[in-house]
N, C-alpha and C positions, 0 to 999 in steps of 0.2 A: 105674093103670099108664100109661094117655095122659100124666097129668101128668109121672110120673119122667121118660119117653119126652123131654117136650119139655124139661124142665129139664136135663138132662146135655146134651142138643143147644146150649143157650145156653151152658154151660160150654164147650163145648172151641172154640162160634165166638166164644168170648172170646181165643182164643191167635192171631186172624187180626187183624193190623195193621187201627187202626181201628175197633175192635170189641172192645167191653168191657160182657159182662152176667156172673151170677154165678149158679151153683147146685152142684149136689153128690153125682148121685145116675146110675148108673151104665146104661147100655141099649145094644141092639143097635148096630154099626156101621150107616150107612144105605144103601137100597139104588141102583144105580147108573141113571140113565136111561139107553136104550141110544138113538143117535142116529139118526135118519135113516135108511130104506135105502140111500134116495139124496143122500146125503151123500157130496162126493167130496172126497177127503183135497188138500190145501194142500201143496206143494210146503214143504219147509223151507227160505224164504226168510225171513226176520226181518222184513222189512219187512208184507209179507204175512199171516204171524202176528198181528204186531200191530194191522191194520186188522181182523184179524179175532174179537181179543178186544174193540177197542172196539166191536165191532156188536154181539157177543154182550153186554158190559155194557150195552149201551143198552137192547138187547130186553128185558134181567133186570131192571133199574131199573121201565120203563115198566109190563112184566105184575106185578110187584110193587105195584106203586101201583094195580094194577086190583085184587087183593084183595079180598073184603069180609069176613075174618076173621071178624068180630062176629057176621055169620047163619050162621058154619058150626053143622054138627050136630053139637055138644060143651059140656061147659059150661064156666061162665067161669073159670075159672083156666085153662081149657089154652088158651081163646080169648086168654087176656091174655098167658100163654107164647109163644103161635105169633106172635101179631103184633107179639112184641119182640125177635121171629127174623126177623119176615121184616124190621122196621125194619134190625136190624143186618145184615143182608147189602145191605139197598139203600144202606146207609152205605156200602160196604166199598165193591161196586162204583159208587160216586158218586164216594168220595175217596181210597180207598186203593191200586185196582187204577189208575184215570190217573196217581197219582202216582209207581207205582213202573215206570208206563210210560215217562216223561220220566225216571227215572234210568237205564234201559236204554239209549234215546235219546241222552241224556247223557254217557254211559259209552260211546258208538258201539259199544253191545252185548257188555259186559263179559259176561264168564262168572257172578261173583256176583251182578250186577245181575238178570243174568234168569235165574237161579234162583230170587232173591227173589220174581221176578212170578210163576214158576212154580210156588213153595210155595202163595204167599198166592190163587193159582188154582185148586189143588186142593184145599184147604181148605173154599173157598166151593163148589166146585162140590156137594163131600161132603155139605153140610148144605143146599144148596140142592134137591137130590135129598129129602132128608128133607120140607123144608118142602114141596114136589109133591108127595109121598107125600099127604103131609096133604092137601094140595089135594083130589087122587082121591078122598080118602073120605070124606072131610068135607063138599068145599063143591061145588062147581058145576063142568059140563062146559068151560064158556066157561071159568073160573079155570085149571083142570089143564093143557088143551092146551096153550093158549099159554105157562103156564108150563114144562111138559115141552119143550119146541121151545127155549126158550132155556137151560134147562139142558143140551140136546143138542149145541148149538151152543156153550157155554161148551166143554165136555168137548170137542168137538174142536178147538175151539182151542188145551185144555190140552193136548191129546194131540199136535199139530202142533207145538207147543213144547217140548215133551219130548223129539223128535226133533230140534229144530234142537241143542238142547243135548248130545243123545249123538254127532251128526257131529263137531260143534264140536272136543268134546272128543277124539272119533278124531283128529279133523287135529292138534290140538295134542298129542297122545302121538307120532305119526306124525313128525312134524317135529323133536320132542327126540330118537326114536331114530333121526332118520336121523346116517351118518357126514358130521363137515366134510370139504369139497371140499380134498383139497393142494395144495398151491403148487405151480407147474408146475416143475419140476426139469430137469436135462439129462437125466436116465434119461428122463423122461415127454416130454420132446421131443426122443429118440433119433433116432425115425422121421423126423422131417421133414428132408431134405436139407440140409447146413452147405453155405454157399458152397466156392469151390475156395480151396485150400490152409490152409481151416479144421480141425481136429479137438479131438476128447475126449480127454486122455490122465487117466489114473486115479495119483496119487503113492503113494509107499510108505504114506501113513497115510489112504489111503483117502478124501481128497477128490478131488473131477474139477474140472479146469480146462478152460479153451478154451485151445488156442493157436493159433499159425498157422506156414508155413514158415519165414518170417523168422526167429519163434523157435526152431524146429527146428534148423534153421540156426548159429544164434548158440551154445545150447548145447553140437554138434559141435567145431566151432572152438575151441578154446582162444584165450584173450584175451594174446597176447605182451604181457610187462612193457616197457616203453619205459626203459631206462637211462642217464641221464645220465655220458656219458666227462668228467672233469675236464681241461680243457687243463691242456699239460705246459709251465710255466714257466719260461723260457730262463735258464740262468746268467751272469750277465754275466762278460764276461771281465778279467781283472785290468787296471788300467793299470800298466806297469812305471816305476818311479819313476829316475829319472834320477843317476848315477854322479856326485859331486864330481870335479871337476876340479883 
């Protein structure tokens, strides 16, 4: 039963970037390490989160390498099982967790980018929980604790990140429904006082113009036509032409 136990473990931490072992055989989900009492939660600032997943990878790497698998209380196929679990998660958080740190970074903290850190964090935390499990019963007090402490500290940094992700996303639904601002209109700057002999008048098709007195003015007045008289061209008067003599 230990062995199915740790081979389905190695299957599914086959589907965390970075990390490819193989087996086929199906077992309990693993149980969760509960963190700290005095654990106090991380402000969801991004920058923040992520100084505080690389500490937790660095703690997980280091107590990983302190292992001694080999003298646990178990025999050797599960002993070669677990220590190809705990390899592949000090792989994962070595090279897969910094790398998909800088594409977050990169991305000046895109939405999918740090989702991606945040799958492939939960992932590892899940099976990192399992491989402590084993620790406890298996092998030694010194091994468990310090492993349990950075599994704790993984998980709340996963948890701290989970939460910058669900604000995030609030501001960004928040911001699609809010309505666009109008263009300032005359209705909309009715209120503010028009200089003197300014006003709004509204035309028969329901646009408003500005006008002023001048105009008021000018349209009253009718505009006289200016007519050109033709001068009247004098007739000249005959010359009388002179009687033979």
């Amino acid at each position: 039963m230990r062995t199915g136990f740790t081979l389905m473990t190695l299957v599914c931490l086959a589907l965390v970037p970075a990390v490819s072992q193989r087996s086929g055989q199906a077992v309990a989900p693993p149980q969760q390490v509960q963190p700290p009492s005095d654990a106090q939660p991380v402000q969801a600032n991004l920058n923040l989160i992520i100084a505080q997943i690389q500490k937790a990878a660095l703690a997980t790497n280091g107590n990983l390498g302190k292992l001694r698998i080999d003298k646990w209380k178990t025999d050797a196929a599960q002993k070669e099982q677990l220590q190809k679990m705990a390899d592949s998660i000090q792989r994962n958080v070595t090279y897969a967790i910094p790398g998909l740190i800088s594409d977050v970074e990169n991305s000046q903290g895109s939405m999918s980018a740090t989702f991606k850190l945040y799958h492939n964090i939960t992932i590892v935390f899940e099976y990192l929980s399992s491989l402590t499990d084993a620790a406890g019963a298996l092998g030694k007090k010194e091994e468990y604790e310090p492993l349990a402490s950075a599994a704790a500290a993984l998980d709340s940094a996963r948890q701290n990140l989970s939460t910058y992700i669900e604000q995030t996303a609030s501001q960004i639904e928040s911001r699609k429904r809010a309505p666009a601002e109008p263009s300032e209109s005359p209705e909309a700057s009715s209120d503010k006082p028009l200089p003197k002999g300014v006003h709004i008048v509204t035309e028969k098709n329901g646009v408003k113009r500005i006008v002023t007195d001048d105009d008021s003015d000018k349209a009253k007045k009718p505009v006289k036509k200016k007519t050109s008289k033709a001068k009247a061209t004098p007739t000249p008067t005959p010359t009388p032409t002179p009687s033979p003599r």
